[in-house]
OpenMM code with the backbone's topology and positions (N, CA, C; nanometers):
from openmm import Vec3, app, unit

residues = "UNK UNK UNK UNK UNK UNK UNK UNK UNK UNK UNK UNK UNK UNK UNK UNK UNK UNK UNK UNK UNK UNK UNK UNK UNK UNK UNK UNK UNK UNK UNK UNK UNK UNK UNK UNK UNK UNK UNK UNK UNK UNK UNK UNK UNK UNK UNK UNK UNK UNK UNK UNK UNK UNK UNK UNK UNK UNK UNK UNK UNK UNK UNK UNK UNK UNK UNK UNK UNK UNK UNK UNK UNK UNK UNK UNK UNK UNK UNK UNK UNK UNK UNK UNK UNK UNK UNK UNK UNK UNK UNK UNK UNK UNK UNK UNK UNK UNK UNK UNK UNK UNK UNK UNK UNK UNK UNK UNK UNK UNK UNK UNK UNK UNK UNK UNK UNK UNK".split()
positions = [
    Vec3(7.3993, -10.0585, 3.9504),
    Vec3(7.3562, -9.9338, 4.0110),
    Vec3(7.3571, -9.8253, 3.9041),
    Vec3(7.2616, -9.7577, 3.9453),
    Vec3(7.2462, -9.6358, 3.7885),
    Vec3(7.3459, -9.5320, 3.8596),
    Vec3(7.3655, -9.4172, 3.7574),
    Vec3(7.4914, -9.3236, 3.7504),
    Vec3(7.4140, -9.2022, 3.9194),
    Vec3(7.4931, -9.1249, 3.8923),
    Vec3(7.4880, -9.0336, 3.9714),
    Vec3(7.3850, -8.9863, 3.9887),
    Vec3(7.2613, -8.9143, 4.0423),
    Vec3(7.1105, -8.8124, 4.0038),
    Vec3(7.1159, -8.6909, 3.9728),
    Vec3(7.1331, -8.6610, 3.8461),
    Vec3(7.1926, -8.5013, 3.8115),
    Vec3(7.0525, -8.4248, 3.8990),
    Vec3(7.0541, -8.2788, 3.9588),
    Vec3(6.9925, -8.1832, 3.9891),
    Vec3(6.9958, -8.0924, 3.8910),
    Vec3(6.8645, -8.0568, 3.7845),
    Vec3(6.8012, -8.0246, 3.7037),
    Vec3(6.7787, -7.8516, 3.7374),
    Vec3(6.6892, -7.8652, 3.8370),
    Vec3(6.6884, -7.7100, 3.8984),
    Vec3(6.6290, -7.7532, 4.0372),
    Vec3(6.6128, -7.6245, 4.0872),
    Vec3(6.5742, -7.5964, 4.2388),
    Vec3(6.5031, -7.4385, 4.2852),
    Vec3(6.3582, -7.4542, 4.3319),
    Vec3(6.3332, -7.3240, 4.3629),
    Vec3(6.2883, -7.3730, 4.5285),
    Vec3(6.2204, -7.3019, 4.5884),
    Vec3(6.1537, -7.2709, 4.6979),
    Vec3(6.0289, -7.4282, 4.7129),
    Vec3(6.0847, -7.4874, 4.8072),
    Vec3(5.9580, -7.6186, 4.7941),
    Vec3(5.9672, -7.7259, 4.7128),
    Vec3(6.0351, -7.6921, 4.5924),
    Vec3(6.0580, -7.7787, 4.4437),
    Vec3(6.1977, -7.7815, 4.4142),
    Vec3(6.2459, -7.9318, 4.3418),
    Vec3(6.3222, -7.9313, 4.3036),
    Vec3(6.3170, -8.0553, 4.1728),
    Vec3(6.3781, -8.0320, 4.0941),
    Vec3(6.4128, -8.1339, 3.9996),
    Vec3(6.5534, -8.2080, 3.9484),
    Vec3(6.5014, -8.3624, 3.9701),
    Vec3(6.6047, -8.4062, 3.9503),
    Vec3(6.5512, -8.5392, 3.8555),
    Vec3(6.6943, -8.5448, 3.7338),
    Vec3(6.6253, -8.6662, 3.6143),
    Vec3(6.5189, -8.6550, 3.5955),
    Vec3(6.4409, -8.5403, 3.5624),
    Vec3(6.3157, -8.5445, 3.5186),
    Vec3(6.2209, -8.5717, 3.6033),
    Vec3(6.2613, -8.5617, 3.6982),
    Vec3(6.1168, -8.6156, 3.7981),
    Vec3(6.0966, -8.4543, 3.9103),
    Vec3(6.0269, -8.4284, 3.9433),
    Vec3(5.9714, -8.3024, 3.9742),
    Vec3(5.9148, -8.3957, 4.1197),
    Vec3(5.9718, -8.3439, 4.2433),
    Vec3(5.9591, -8.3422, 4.3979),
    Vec3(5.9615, -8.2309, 4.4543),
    Vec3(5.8292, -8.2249, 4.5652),
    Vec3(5.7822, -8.1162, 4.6615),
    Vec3(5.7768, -8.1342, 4.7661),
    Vec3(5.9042, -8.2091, 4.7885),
    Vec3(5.9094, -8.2678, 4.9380),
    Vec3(6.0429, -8.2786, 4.9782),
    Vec3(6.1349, -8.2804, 5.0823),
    Vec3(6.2380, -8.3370, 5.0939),
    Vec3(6.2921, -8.4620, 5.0216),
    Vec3(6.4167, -8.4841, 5.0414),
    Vec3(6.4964, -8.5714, 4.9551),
    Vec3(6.6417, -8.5831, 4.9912),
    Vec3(6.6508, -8.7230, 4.9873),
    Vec3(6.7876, -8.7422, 5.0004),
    Vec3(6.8018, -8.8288, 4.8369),
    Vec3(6.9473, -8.7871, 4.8011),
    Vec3(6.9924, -8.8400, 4.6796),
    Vec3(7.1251, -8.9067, 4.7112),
    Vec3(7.1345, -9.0100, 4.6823),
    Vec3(7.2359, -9.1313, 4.7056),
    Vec3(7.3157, -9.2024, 4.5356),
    Vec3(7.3982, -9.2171, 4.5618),
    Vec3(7.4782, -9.2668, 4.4748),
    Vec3(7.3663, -9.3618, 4.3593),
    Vec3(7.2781, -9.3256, 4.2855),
    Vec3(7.1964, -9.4451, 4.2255),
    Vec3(7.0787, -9.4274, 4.1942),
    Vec3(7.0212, -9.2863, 4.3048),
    Vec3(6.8799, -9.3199, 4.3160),
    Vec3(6.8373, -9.2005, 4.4130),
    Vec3(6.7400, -9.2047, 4.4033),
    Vec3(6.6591, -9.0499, 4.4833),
    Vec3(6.5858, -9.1249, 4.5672),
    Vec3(6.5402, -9.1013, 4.7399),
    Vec3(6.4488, -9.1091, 4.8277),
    Vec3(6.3835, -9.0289, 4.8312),
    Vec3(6.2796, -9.0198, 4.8060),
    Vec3(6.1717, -8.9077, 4.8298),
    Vec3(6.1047, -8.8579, 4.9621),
    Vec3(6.0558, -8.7830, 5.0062),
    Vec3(5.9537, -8.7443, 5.0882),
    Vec3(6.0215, -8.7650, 5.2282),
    Vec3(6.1768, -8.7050, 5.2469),
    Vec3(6.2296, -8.7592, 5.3671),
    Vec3(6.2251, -8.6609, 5.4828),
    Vec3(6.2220, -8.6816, 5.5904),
    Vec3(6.1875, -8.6386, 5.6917),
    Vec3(6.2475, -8.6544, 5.8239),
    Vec3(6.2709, -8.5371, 5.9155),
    Vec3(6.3571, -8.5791, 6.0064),
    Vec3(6.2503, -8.5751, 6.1347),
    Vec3(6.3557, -8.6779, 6.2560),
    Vec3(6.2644, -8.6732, 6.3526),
    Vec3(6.2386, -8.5418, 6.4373),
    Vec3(6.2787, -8.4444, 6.4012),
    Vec3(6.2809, -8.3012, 6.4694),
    Vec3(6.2515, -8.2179, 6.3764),
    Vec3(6.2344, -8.2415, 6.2817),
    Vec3(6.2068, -8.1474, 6.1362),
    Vec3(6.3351, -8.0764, 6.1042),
    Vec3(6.3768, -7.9450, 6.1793),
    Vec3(6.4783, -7.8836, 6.1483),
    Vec3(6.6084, -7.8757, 6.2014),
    Vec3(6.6043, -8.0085, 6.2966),
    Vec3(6.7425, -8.0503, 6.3170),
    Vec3(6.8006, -8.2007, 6.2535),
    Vec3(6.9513, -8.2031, 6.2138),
    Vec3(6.9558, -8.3280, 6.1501),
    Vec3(7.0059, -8.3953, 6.2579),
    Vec3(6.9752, -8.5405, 6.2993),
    Vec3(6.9970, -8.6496, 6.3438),
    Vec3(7.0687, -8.7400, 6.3153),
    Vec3(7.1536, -8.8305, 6.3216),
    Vec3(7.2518, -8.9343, 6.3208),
    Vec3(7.1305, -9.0290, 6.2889),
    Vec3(7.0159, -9.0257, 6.2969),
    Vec3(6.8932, -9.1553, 6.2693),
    Vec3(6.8319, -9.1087, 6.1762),
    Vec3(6.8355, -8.9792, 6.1378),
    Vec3(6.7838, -8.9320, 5.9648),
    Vec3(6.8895, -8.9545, 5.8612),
    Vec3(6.9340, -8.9926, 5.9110),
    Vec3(7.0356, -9.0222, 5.7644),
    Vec3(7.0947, -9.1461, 5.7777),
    Vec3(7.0292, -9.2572, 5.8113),
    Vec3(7.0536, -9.3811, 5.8012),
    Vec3(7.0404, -9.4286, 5.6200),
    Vec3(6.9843, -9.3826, 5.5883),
    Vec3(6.9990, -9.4666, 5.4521),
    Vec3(7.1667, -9.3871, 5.3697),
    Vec3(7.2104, -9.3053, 5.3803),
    Vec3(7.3304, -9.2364, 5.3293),
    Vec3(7.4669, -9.3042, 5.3685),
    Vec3(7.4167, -9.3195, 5.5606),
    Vec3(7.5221, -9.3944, 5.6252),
    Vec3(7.5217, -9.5371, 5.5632),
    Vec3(7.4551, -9.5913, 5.5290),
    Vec3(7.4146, -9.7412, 5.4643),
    Vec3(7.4921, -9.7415, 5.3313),
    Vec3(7.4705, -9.6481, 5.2920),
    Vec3(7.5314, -9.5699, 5.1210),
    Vec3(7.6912, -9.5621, 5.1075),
    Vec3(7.7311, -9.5161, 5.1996),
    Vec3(7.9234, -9.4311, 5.2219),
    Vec3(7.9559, -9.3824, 5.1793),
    Vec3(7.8868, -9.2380, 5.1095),
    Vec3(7.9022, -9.1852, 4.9846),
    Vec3(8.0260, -9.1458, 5.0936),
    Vec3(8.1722, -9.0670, 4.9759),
    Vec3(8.2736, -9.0202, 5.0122),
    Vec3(8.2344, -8.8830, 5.0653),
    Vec3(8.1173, -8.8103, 4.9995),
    Vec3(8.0726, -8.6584, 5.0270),
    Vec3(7.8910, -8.6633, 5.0795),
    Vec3(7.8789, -8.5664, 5.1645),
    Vec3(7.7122, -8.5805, 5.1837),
    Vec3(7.6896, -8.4328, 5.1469),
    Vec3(7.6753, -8.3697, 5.0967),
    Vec3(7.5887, -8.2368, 5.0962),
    Vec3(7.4591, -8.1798, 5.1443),
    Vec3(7.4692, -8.1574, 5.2553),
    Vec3(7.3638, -8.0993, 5.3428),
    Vec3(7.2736, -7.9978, 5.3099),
    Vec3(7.1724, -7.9358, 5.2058),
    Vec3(7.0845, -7.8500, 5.1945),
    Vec3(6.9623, -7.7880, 5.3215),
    Vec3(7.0510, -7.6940, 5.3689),
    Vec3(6.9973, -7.6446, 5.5288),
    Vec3(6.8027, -7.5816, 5.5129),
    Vec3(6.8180, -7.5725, 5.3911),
    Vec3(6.6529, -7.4925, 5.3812),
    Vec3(6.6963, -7.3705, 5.2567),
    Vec3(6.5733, -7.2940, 5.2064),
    Vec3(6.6150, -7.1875, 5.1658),
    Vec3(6.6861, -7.0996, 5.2379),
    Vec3(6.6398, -7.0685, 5.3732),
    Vec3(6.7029, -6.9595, 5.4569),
    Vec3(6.8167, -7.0419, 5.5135),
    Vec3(6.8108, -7.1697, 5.5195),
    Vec3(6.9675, -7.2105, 5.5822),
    Vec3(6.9426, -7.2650, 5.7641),
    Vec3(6.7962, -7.2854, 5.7465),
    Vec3(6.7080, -7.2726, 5.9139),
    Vec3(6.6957, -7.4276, 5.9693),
    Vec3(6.7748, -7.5658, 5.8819),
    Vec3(6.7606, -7.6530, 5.9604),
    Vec3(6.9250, -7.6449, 5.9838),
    Vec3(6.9045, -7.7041, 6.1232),
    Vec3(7.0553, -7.7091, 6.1922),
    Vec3(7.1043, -7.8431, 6.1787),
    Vec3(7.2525, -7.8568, 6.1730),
    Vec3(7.3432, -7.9787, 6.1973),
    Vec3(7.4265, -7.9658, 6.3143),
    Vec3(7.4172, -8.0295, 6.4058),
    Vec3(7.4659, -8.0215, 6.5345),
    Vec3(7.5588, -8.1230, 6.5336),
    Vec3(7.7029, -8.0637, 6.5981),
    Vec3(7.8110, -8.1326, 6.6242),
    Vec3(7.8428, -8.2588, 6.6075),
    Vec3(7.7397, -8.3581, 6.6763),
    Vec3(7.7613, -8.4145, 6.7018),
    Vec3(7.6863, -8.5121, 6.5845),
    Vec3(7.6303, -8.5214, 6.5094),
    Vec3(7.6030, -8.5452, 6.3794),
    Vec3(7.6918, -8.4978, 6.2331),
    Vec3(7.7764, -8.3902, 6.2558),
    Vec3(7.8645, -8.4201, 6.1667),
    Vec3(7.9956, -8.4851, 6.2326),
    Vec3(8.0389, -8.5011, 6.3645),
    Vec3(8.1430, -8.5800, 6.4229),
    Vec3(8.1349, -8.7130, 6.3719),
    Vec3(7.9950, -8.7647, 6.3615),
    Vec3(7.9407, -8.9110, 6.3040),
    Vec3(7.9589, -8.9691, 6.1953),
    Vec3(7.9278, -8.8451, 6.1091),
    Vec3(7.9833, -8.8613, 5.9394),
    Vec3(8.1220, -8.8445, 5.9366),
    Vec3(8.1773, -8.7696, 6.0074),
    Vec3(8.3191, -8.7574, 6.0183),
    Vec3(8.3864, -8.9184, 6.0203),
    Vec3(8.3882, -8.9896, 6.1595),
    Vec3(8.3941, -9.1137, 6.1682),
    Vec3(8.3611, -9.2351, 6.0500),
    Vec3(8.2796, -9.1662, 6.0306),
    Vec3(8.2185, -9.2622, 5.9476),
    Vec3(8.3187, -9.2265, 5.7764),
    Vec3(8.3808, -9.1663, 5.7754),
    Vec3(8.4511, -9.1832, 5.6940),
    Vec3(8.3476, -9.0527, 5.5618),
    Vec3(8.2930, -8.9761, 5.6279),
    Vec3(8.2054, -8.8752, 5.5208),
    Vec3(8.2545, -8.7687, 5.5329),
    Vec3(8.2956, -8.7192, 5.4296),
    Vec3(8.3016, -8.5641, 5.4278),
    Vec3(8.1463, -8.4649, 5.4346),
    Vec3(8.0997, -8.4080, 5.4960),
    Vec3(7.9611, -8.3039, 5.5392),
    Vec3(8.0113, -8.1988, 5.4805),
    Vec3(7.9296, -8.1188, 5.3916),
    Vec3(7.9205, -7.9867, 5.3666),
    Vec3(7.7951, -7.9268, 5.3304),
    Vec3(7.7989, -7.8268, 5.4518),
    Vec3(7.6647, -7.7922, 5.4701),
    Vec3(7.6119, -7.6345, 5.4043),
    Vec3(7.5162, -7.6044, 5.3860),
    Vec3(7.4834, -7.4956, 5.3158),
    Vec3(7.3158, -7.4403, 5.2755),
    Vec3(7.2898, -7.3232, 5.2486),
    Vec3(7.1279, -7.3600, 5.2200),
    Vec3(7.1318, -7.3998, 5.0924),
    Vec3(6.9871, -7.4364, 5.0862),
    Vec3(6.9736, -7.5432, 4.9493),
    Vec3(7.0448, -7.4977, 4.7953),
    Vec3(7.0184, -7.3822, 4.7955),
    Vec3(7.0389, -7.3036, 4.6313),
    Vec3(7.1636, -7.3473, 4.6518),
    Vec3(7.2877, -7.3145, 4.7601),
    Vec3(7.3971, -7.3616, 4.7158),
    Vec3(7.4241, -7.4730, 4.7172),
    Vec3(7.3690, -7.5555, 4.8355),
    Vec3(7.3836, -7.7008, 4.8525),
    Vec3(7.3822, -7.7802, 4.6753),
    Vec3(7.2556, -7.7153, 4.6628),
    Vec3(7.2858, -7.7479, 4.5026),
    Vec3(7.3646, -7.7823, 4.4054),
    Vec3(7.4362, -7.6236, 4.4034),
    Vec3(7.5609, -7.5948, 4.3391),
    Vec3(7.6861, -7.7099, 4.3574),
    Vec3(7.7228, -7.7011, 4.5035),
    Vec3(7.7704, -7.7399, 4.5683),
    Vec3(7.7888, -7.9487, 4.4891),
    Vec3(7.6307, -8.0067, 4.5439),
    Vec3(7.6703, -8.0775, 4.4816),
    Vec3(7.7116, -8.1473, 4.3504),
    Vec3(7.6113, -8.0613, 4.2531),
    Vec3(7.6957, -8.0369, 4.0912),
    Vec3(7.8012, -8.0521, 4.0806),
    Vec3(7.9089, -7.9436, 4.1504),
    Vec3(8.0490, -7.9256, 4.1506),
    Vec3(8.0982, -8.0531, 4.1984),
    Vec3(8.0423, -8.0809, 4.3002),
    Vec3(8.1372, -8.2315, 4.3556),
    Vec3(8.1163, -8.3598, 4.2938),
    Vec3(8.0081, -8.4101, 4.2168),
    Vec3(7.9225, -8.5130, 4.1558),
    Vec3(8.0203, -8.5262, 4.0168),
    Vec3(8.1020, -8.3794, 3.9934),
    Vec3(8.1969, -8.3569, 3.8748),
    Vec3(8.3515, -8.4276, 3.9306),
    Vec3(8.3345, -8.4259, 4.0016),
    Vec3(8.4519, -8.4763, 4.0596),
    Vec3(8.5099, -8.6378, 4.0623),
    Vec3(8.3864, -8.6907, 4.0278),
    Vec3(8.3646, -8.8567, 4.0046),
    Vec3(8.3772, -8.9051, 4.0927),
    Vec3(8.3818, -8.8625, 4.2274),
    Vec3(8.3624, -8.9341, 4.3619),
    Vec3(8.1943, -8.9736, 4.4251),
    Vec3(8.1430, -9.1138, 4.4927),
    Vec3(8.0386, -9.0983, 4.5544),
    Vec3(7.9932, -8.9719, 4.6181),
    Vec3(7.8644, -8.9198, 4.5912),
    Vec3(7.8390, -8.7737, 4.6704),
    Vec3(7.6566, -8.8501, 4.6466),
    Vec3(7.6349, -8.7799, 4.8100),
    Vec3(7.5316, -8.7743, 4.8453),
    Vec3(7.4672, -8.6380, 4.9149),
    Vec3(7.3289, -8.6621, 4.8613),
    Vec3(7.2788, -8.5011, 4.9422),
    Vec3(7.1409, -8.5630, 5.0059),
    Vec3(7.1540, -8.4321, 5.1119),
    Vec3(7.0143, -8.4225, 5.1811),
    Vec3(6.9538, -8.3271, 5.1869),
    Vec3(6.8211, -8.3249, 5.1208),
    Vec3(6.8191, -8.1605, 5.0911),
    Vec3(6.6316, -8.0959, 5.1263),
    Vec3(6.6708, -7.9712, 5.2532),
    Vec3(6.5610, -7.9656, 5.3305),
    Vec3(6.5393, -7.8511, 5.2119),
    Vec3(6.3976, -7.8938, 5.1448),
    Vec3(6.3160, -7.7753, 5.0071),
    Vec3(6.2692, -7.6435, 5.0951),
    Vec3(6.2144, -7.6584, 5.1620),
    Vec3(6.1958, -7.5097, 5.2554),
    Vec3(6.2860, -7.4435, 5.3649),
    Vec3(6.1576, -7.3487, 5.3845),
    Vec3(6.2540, -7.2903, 5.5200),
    Vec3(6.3640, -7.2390, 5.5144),
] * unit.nanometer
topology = app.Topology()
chain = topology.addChain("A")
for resn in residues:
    res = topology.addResidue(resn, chain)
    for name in ("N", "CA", "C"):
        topology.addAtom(name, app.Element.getBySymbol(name[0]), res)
């Protein structure tokens, strides 16, 4: 499995990570980037949008809510990750960012999901 996916930068719509330039959602997993991900409600997260993370076990998920912070995580989807043995920390993207930098330093599995707009 390859190392961690460093996050390069991040604006509005765009983000870069390892050199690769995405204009779409994304989840980043211990190894490897999913591209173009999508939830079944758009701006709410689901316990069935994040099946590939749950598959993953990262120790951390980092949630990127939008620029404005406008997709929601409802209770009962972080109760899930909870169970599931995940720490959730949620935030809009610019920090989600940050956020996961800081934790990815930490040398623990960390995973993000990260909504580019909104």
């Amino acid at each position: 499995m390859a190392g961690q996916p460093k996050i390069e930068s991040y604006s509005f719509g765009k983000i870069e990570i390892d050199g690769h330039v995405y204009t779409a959602d994304v989840i980043i997993l211990p190894g490897g980037v999913r591209a173009n991900w999508w939830r079944d409600e758009g701006h709410v997260l689901k316990v069935a949008d994040l099946a590939a993370v749950l598959e993953a076990a990262p120790e951390v998920l980092v949630v990127g809510q939008g620029a404005h912070g406008l997709m929601q995580v409802p209770e009962p989807t972080l109760a899930h990750l909870r169970e599931g043995g995940i720490e959730a920390v949620c935030a809009p993207t610019a920090r989600a960012v940050e956020i996961y930098s800081q934790r990815c330093g930490e040398g623990r599995p960390v995973a993000a999901a990260l909504h580019l707009t909104c």
